[in-house]
MIKELO-793335 format. One line per 4 residues: number of its first residue (from 0); for each residue x, y, z of N, C-alpha, C. Coordinates in steps of 0.2 Angstrom, whole numbers, padded with zeros to 4 digits, m for minus. Each point is the difference from the previous one (the first is absolute). Example, Ala and Ser with C-alpha at 12.3 -4.5 7.8 and 13.67 -1.06 7.14 Angstrom:
0 = 0066/m0028/0039/m0004/0006/0000/0004/0006/0000 | m0002/0005/m0004/0004/0006/0001/m0004/0005/0003 .
END
This chain:
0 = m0024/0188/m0018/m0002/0001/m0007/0003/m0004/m0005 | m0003/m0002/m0004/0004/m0004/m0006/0004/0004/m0002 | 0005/m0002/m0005/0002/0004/m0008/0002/m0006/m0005 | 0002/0005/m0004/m0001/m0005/m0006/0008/m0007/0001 .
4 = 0003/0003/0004/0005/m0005/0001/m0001/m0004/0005 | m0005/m0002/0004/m0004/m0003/0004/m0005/m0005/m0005 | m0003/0003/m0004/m0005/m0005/m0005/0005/m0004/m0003 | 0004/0004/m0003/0006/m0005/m0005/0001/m0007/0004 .
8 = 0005/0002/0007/0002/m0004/0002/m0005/m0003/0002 | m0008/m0002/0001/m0005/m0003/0004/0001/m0005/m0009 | m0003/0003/m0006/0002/m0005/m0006/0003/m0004/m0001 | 0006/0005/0002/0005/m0006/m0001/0002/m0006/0005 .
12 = m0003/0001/0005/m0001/m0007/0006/m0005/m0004/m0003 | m0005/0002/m0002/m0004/m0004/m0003/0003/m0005/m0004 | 0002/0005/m0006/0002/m0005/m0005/0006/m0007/0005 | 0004/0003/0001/0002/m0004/0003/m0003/m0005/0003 .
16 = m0006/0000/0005/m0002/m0005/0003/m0002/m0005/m0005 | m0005/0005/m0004/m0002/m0005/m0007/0004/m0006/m0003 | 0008/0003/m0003/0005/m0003/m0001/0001/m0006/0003 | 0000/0001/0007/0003/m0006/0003/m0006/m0007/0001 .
20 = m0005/0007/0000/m0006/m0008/0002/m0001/m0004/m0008 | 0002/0003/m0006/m0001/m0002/m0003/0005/m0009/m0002 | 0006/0005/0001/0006/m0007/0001/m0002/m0003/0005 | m0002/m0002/0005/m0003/m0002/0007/m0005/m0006/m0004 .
24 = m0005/0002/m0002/m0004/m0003/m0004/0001/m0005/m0003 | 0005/0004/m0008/0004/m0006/m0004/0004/m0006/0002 | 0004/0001/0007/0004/m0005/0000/m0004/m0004/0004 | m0005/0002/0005/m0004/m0005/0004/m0005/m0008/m0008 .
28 = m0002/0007/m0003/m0003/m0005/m0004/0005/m0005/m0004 | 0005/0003/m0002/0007/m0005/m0004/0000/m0003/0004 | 0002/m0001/0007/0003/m0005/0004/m0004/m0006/0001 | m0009/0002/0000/m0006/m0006/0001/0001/m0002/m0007 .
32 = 0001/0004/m0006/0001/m0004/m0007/0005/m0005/m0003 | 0006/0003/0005/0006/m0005/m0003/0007/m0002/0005 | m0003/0004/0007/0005/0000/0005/0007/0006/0001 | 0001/0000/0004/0005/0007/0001/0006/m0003/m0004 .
36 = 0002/m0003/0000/0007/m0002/m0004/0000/0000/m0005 | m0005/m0001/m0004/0000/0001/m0007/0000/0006/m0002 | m0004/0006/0005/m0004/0006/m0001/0007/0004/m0002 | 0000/0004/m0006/0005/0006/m0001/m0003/0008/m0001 .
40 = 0006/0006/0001/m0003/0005/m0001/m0004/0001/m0006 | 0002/m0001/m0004/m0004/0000/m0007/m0006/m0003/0002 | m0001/m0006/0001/m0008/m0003/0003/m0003/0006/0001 | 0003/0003/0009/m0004/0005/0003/0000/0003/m0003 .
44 = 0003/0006/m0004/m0002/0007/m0003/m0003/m0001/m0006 | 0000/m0007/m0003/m0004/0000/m0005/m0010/m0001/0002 | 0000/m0002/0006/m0007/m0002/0003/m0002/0006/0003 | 0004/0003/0004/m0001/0006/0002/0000/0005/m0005 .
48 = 0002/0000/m0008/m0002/0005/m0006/0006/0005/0003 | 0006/0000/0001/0003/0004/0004/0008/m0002/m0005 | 0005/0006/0000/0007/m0004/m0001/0003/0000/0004 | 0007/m0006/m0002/0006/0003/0005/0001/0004/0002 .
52 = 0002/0005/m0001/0005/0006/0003/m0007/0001/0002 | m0006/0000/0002/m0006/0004/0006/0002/m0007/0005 | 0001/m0006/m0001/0000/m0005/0005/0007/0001/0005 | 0004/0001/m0006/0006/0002/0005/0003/0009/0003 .
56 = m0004/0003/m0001/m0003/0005/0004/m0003/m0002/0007 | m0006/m0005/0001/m0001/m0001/0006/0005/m0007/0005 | 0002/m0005/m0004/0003/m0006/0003/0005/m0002/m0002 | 0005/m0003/0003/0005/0000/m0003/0001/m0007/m0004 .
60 = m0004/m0005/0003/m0001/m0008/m0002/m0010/m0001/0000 | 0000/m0008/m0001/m0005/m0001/0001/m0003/m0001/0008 | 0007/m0003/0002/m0001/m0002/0010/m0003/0007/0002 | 0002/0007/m0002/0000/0004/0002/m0008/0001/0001 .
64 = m0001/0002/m0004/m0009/m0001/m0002/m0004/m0004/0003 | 0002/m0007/0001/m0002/m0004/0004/m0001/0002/0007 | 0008/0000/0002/m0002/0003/0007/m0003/0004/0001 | m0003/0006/m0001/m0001/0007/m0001/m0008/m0003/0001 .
68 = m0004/m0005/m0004/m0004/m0002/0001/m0003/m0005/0005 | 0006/m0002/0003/0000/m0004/0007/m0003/0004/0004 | 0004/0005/0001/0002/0008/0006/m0009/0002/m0002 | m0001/0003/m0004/m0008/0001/0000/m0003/m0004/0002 .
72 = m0001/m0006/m0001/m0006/m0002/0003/0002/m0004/0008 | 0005/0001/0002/0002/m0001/0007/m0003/0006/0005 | 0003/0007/m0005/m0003/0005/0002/m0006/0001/0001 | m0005/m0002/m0004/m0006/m0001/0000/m0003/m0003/0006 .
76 = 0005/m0008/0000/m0004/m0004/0006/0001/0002/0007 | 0007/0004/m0001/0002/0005/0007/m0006/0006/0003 | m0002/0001/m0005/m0005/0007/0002/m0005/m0005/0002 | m0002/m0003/m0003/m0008/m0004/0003/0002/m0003/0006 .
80 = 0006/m0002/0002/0000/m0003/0007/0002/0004/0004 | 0002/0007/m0001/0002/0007/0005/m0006/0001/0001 | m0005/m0001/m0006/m0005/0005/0003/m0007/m0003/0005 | 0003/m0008/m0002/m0006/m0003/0006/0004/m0002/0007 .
84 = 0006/0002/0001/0002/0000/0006/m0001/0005/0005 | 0001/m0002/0005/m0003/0004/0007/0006/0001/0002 | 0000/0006/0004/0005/0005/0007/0002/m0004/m0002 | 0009/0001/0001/0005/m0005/0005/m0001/m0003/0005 .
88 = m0003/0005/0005/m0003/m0001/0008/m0002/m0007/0000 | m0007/0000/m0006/m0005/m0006/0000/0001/m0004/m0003 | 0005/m0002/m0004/0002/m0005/m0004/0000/m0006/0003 | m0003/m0006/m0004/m0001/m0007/0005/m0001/m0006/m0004 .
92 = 0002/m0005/0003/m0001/m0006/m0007/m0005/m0002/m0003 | m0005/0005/0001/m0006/m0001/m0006/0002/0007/m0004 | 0002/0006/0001/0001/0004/m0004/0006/m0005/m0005 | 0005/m0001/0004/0004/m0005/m0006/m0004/m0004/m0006 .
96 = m0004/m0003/0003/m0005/m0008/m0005/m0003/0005/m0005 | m0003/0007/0001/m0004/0002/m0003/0007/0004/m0007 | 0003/m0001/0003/0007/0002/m0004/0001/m0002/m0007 | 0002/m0010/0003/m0001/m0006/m0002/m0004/0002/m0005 .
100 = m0007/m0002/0002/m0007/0002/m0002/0001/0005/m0009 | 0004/0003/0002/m0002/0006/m0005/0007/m0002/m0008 | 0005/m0003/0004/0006/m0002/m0003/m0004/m0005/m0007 | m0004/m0006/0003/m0002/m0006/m0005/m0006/0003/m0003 .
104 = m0005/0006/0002/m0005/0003/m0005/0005/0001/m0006 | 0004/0006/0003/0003/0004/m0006/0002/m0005/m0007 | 0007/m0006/0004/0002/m0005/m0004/m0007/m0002/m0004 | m0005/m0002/0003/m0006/m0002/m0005/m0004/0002/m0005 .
108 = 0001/0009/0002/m0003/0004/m0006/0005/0001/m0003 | 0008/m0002/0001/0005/0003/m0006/0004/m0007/m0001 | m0004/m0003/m0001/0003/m0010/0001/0005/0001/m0006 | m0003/0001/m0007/0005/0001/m0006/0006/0002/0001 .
112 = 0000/0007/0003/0007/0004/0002/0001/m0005/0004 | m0001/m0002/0006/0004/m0003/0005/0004/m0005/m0003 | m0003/m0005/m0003/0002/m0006/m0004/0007/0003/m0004 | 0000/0005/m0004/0004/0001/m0004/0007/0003/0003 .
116 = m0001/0005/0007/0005/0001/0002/0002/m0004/0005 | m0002/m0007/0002/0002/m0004/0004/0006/m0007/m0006 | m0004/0001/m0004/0003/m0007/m0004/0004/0004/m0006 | m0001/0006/m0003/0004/0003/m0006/0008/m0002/0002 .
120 = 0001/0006/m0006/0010/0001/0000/0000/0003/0007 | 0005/0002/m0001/0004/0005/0005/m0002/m0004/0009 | m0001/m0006/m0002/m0003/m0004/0008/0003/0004/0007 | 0005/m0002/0000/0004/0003/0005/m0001/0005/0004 .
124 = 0000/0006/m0006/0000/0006/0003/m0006/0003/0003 | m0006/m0006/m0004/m0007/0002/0001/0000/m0002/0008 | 0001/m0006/0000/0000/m0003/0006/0002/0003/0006 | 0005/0003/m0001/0005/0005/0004/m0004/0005/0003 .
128 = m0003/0003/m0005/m0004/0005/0002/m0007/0001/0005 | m0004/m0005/m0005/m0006/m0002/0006/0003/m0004/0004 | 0004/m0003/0003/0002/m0003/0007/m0001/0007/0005 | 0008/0005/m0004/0000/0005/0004/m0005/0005/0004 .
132 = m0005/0000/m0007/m0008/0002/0002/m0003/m0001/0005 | 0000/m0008/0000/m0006/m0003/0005/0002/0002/0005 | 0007/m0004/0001/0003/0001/0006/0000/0007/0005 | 0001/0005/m0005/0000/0005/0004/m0005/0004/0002 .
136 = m0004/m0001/m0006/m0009/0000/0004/m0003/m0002/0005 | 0003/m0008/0002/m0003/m0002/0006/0002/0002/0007 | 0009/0001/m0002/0000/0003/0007/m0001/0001/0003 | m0003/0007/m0001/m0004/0005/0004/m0005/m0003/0005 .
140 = m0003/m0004/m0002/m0006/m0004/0005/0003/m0008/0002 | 0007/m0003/0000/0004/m0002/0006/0003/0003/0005 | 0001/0008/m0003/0002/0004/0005/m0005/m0001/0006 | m0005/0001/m0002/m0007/0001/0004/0000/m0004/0008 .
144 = 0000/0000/0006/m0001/m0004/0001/m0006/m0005/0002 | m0004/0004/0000/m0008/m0005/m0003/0001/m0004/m0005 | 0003/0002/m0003/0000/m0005/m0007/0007/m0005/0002 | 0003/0000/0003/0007/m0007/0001/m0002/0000/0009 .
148 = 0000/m0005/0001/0002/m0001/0007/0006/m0002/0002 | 0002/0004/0006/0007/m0001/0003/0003/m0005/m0001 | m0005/m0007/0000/0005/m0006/0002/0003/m0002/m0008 | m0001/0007/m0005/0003/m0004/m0007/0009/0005/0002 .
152 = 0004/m0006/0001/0007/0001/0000/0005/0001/m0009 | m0004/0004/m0004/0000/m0003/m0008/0004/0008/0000 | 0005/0002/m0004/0002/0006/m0002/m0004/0004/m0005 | m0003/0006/0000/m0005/0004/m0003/0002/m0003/m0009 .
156 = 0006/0002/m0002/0002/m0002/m0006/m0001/m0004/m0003 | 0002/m0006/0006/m0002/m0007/m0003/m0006/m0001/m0001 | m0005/0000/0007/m0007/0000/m0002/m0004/0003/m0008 | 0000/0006/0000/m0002/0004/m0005/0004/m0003/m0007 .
160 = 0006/m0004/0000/0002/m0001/m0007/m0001/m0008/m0002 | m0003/m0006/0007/m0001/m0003/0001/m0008/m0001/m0005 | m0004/0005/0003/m0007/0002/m0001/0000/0001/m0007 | 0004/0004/m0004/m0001/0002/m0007/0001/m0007/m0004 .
164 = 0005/m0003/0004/0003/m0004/m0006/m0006/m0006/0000 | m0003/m0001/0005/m0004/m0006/0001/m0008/0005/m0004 | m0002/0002/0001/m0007/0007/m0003/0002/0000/m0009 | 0009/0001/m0002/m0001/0001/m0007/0002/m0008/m0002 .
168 = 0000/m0006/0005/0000/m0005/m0004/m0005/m0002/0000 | m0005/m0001/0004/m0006/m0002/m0001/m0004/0006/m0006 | m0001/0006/m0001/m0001/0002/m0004/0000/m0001/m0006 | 0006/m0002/m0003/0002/m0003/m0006/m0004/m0008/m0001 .
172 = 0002/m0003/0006/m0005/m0007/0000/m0006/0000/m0002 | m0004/0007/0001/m0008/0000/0000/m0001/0003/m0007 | 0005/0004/m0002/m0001/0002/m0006/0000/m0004/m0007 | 0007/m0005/0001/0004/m0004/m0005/m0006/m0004/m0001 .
176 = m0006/m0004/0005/m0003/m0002/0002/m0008/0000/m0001 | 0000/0008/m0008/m0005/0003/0001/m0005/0001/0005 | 0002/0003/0004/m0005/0001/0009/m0004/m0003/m0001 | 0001/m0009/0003/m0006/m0004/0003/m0004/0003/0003 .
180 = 0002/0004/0005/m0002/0003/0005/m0002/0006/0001 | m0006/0006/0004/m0002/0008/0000/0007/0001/0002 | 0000/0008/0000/0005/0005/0002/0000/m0003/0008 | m0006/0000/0004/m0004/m0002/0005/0003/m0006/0003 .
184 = 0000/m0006/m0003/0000/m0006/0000/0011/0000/0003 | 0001/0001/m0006/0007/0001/m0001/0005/0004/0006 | m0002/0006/m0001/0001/0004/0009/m0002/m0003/0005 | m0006/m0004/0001/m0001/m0002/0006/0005/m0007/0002 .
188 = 0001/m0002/m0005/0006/m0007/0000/0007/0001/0001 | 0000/0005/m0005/0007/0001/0005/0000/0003/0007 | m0003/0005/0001/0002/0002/0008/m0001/m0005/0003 | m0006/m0002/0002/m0002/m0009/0002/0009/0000/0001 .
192 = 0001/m0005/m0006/0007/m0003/0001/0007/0004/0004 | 0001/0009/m0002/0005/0001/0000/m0002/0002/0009 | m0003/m0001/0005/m0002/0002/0004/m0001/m0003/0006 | m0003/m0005/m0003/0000/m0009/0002/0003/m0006/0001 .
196 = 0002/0003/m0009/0006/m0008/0000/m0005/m0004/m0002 | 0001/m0008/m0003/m0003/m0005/0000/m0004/m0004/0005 | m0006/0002/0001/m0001/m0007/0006/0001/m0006/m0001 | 0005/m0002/0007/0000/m0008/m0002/0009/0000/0000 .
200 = 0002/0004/m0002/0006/m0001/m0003/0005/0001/0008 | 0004/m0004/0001/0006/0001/0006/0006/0000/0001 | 0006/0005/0001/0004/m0001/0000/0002/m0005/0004 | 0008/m0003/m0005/0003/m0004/0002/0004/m0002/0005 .
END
Protein backbone atom coordinates (compact mmCIF):
# COMPACT_ATOMS: atom_id res chain seq x y z
CA UNK A 1 0.00 0.00 0.00
CA UNK A 2 1.23 3.41 -0.63
CA UNK A 3 1.65 6.24 2.01
CA UNK A 4 2.33 9.56 1.82
CA UNK A 5 6.02 9.12 2.46
CA UNK A 6 6.09 6.71 -0.54
CA UNK A 7 4.46 9.54 -2.91
CA UNK A 8 6.91 12.11 -1.56
CA UNK A 9 9.78 10.11 -2.14
CA UNK A 10 8.44 8.79 -5.78
CA UNK A 11 8.37 13.04 -6.41
CA UNK A 12 11.24 13.54 -5.39
CA UNK A 13 12.90 10.82 -7.78
CA UNK A 14 11.30 12.43 -10.38
CA UNK A 15 12.39 15.80 -9.76
CA UNK A 16 15.56 14.60 -9.53
CA UNK A 17 15.69 12.64 -12.84
CA UNK A 18 14.35 15.74 -14.45
CA UNK A 19 17.15 17.70 -12.93
CA UNK A 20 19.84 15.58 -14.37
CA UNK A 21 18.31 15.18 -17.91
CA UNK A 22 17.98 18.67 -18.02
CA UNK A 23 21.98 19.37 -17.32
CA UNK A 24 22.50 16.24 -19.68
CA UNK A 25 20.80 18.15 -22.38
CA UNK A 26 22.61 21.51 -21.77
CA UNK A 27 26.03 20.32 -21.89
CA UNK A 28 25.37 17.96 -24.92
CA UNK A 29 24.09 21.02 -26.81
CA UNK A 30 27.01 23.51 -25.48
CA UNK A 31 29.56 20.95 -26.47
CA UNK A 32 28.07 20.77 -30.46
CA UNK A 33 27.96 24.83 -30.13
CA UNK A 34 31.35 25.57 -28.72
CA UNK A 35 33.12 22.33 -27.79
CA UNK A 36 33.76 20.74 -24.22
CA UNK A 37 36.74 22.95 -23.29
CA UNK A 38 35.26 25.87 -23.65
CA UNK A 39 31.89 24.71 -22.05
CA UNK A 40 31.67 26.06 -18.09
CA UNK A 41 29.17 25.36 -15.21
CA UNK A 42 27.76 28.70 -15.67
CA UNK A 43 27.08 27.84 -19.48
CA UNK A 44 25.33 24.56 -18.29
CA UNK A 45 22.96 25.80 -15.50
CA UNK A 46 22.30 28.88 -17.30
CA UNK A 47 20.99 26.66 -20.49
CA UNK A 48 19.53 24.26 -18.21
CA UNK A 49 17.61 27.56 -16.37
CA UNK A 50 19.06 25.91 -13.24
CA UNK A 51 21.70 27.26 -10.53
CA UNK A 52 24.93 26.33 -9.08
CA UNK A 53 24.29 25.18 -5.80
CA UNK A 54 21.23 22.70 -7.79
CA UNK A 55 24.33 21.78 -10.20
CA UNK A 56 26.56 21.09 -7.52
CA UNK A 57 24.08 19.03 -5.71
CA UNK A 58 24.08 16.58 -8.45
CA UNK A 59 27.86 16.71 -9.89
CA UNK A 60 30.76 17.51 -8.70
CA UNK A 61 32.51 18.84 -12.14
CA UNK A 62 31.56 19.05 -15.59
CA UNK A 63 33.49 15.50 -16.54
CA UNK A 64 31.30 14.18 -13.96
CA UNK A 65 27.95 14.91 -15.95
CA UNK A 66 29.68 13.79 -18.97
CA UNK A 67 30.36 10.58 -17.89
CA UNK A 68 27.19 10.08 -16.21
CA UNK A 69 26.03 10.63 -19.72
CA UNK A 70 28.41 8.06 -21.19
CA UNK A 71 27.11 5.34 -18.64
CA UNK A 72 23.43 5.84 -19.77
CA UNK A 73 23.67 5.52 -23.06
CA UNK A 74 26.18 2.41 -22.78
CA UNK A 75 23.55 1.35 -20.59
CA UNK A 76 21.06 1.61 -23.12
CA UNK A 77 23.03 -0.14 -25.80
CA UNK A 78 23.74 -2.98 -23.21
CA UNK A 79 19.98 -3.67 -22.69
CA UNK A 80 19.29 -3.93 -26.52
CA UNK A 81 22.13 -6.21 -27.05
CA UNK A 82 21.19 -8.48 -23.67
CA UNK A 83 17.87 -8.56 -24.89
CA UNK A 84 18.61 -9.89 -28.41
CA UNK A 85 20.93 -12.51 -27.23
CA UNK A 86 20.31 -16.14 -27.00
CA UNK A 87 20.99 -18.88 -24.06
CA UNK A 88 24.53 -19.07 -23.21
CA UNK A 89 24.02 -22.73 -24.35
CA UNK A 90 23.28 -21.31 -27.95
CA UNK A 91 25.40 -18.70 -28.36
CA UNK A 92 27.37 -18.66 -31.82
CA UNK A 93 29.25 -16.49 -34.26
CA UNK A 94 26.27 -15.15 -35.86
CA UNK A 95 24.63 -14.39 -32.55
CA UNK A 96 28.01 -12.43 -32.04
CA UNK A 97 27.51 -10.43 -35.80
CA UNK A 98 24.00 -9.75 -34.75
CA UNK A 99 25.53 -8.15 -31.71
CA UNK A 100 27.88 -6.17 -33.99
CA UNK A 101 24.93 -5.58 -36.00
CA UNK A 102 22.99 -3.81 -33.23
CA UNK A 103 26.36 -1.76 -31.76
CA UNK A 104 26.54 0.45 -35.49
CA UNK A 105 22.42 0.76 -35.59
CA UNK A 106 22.56 2.26 -32.26
CA UNK A 107 25.95 4.49 -33.12
CA UNK A 108 23.69 5.62 -36.20
CA UNK A 109 20.54 6.65 -34.54
CA UNK A 110 22.73 8.57 -31.78
CA UNK A 111 25.73 9.53 -34.30
CA UNK A 112 25.57 13.18 -32.60
CA UNK A 113 26.19 11.77 -29.02
CA UNK A 114 28.51 9.28 -30.29
CA UNK A 115 30.69 12.09 -32.15
CA UNK A 116 30.69 14.08 -29.06
CA UNK A 117 31.82 11.60 -26.56
CA UNK A 118 34.36 10.14 -28.89
CA UNK A 119 36.12 13.47 -29.82
CA UNK A 120 35.13 16.03 -26.61
CA UNK A 121 37.19 16.83 -23.28
CA UNK A 122 37.71 14.44 -20.87
CA UNK A 123 39.09 11.93 -24.08
CA UNK A 124 40.74 9.71 -22.03
CA UNK A 125 38.52 8.67 -19.64
CA UNK A 126 35.67 8.50 -22.22
CA UNK A 127 37.90 6.19 -23.97
CA UNK A 128 38.60 4.18 -21.03
CA UNK A 129 35.38 3.43 -20.48
CA UNK A 130 33.89 2.24 -23.73
CA UNK A 131 36.91 0.19 -24.45
CA UNK A 132 35.97 -1.48 -20.94
CA UNK A 133 32.40 -1.95 -22.19
CA UNK A 134 32.92 -3.37 -25.37
CA UNK A 135 35.39 -5.50 -24.31
CA UNK A 136 33.62 -6.98 -21.66
CA UNK A 137 30.42 -7.50 -23.64
CA UNK A 138 31.97 -9.47 -26.02
CA UNK A 139 33.40 -11.95 -23.88
CA UNK A 140 30.93 -13.76 -23.14
CA UNK A 141 30.38 -15.09 -26.68
CA UNK A 142 34.50 -15.84 -27.12
CA UNK A 143 33.82 -17.71 -24.21
CA UNK A 144 31.37 -19.68 -26.43
CA UNK A 145 32.93 -22.26 -28.07
CA UNK A 146 30.71 -22.12 -31.32
CA UNK A 147 31.74 -18.84 -31.51
CA UNK A 148 36.00 -19.26 -31.30
CA UNK A 149 37.41 -22.22 -32.61
CA UNK A 150 39.94 -24.27 -30.70
CA UNK A 151 42.79 -23.59 -32.89
CA UNK A 152 42.66 -19.75 -31.83
CA UNK A 153 45.68 -19.85 -29.28
CA UNK A 154 44.75 -15.89 -28.30
CA UNK A 155 44.20 -15.28 -24.44
CA UNK A 156 40.34 -14.44 -23.64
CA UNK A 157 41.53 -10.83 -22.35
CA UNK A 158 43.54 -10.09 -25.18
CA UNK A 159 41.03 -11.15 -27.79
CA UNK A 160 38.04 -9.20 -26.36
CA UNK A 161 40.32 -6.11 -25.63
CA UNK A 162 41.93 -6.62 -29.06
CA UNK A 163 38.23 -6.59 -30.38
CA UNK A 164 37.07 -3.27 -28.64
CA UNK A 165 39.86 -1.46 -29.52
CA UNK A 166 39.71 -2.31 -33.24
CA UNK A 167 35.28 -1.88 -33.09
CA UNK A 168 35.83 1.68 -31.31
CA UNK A 169 38.54 2.61 -33.85
CA UNK A 170 36.74 2.09 -36.83
CA UNK A 171 33.62 3.39 -35.22
CA UNK A 172 35.08 6.77 -34.64
CA UNK A 173 36.47 6.55 -38.43
CA UNK A 174 32.83 6.12 -39.61
CA UNK A 175 31.61 8.72 -37.63
CA UNK A 176 34.26 11.59 -37.88
CA UNK A 177 33.60 10.60 -41.59
CA UNK A 178 29.84 11.37 -41.36
CA UNK A 179 28.90 7.56 -41.98
CA UNK A 180 29.76 7.07 -45.77
CA UNK A 181 28.30 4.11 -45.03
CA UNK A 182 24.64 2.12 -43.41
CA UNK A 183 24.85 0.99 -39.80
CA UNK A 184 24.54 -2.24 -42.13
CA UNK A 185 27.24 -1.62 -44.56
CA UNK A 186 29.68 -0.53 -41.65
CA UNK A 187 29.10 -3.69 -39.31
CA UNK A 188 29.32 -5.82 -42.23
CA UNK A 189 33.03 -4.46 -43.01
CA UNK A 190 34.26 -4.72 -40.10
CA UNK A 191 33.55 -8.28 -39.11
CA UNK A 192 34.37 -9.10 -42.73
CA UNK A 193 37.97 -7.63 -41.68
CA UNK A 194 38.17 -8.54 -37.81
CA UNK A 195 37.36 -12.13 -38.74
CA UNK A 196 39.08 -12.52 -41.86
CA UNK A 197 41.87 -10.38 -42.06
CA UNK A 198 42.62 -8.74 -45.34
CA UNK A 199 42.63 -10.83 -48.45
CA UNK A 200 45.80 -10.94 -50.03
CA UNK A 201 47.67 -9.71 -47.39
CA UNK A 202 50.89 -12.38 -46.06
CA UNK A 203 52.92 -12.66 -43.28
CA UNK A 204 56.34 -12.20 -43.57
Amino acid sequence: MNTESDTVHHRQDRRVSRTRRQLRSALMTLIIEKGYDAVTIEDITERADLGRTTFYLHYKDKEELLLESIENTARELYEQVVAAAPPAAERSREAGLHAIDIVFQHAGANSIFYQIILQGGAARKVRSYILAFLSEAVRPYFESEQALPASVQVPLAVLSSYFATSLLGFMTWWLETKAPYSPEQASKFFTFMFFNGIPGLREA
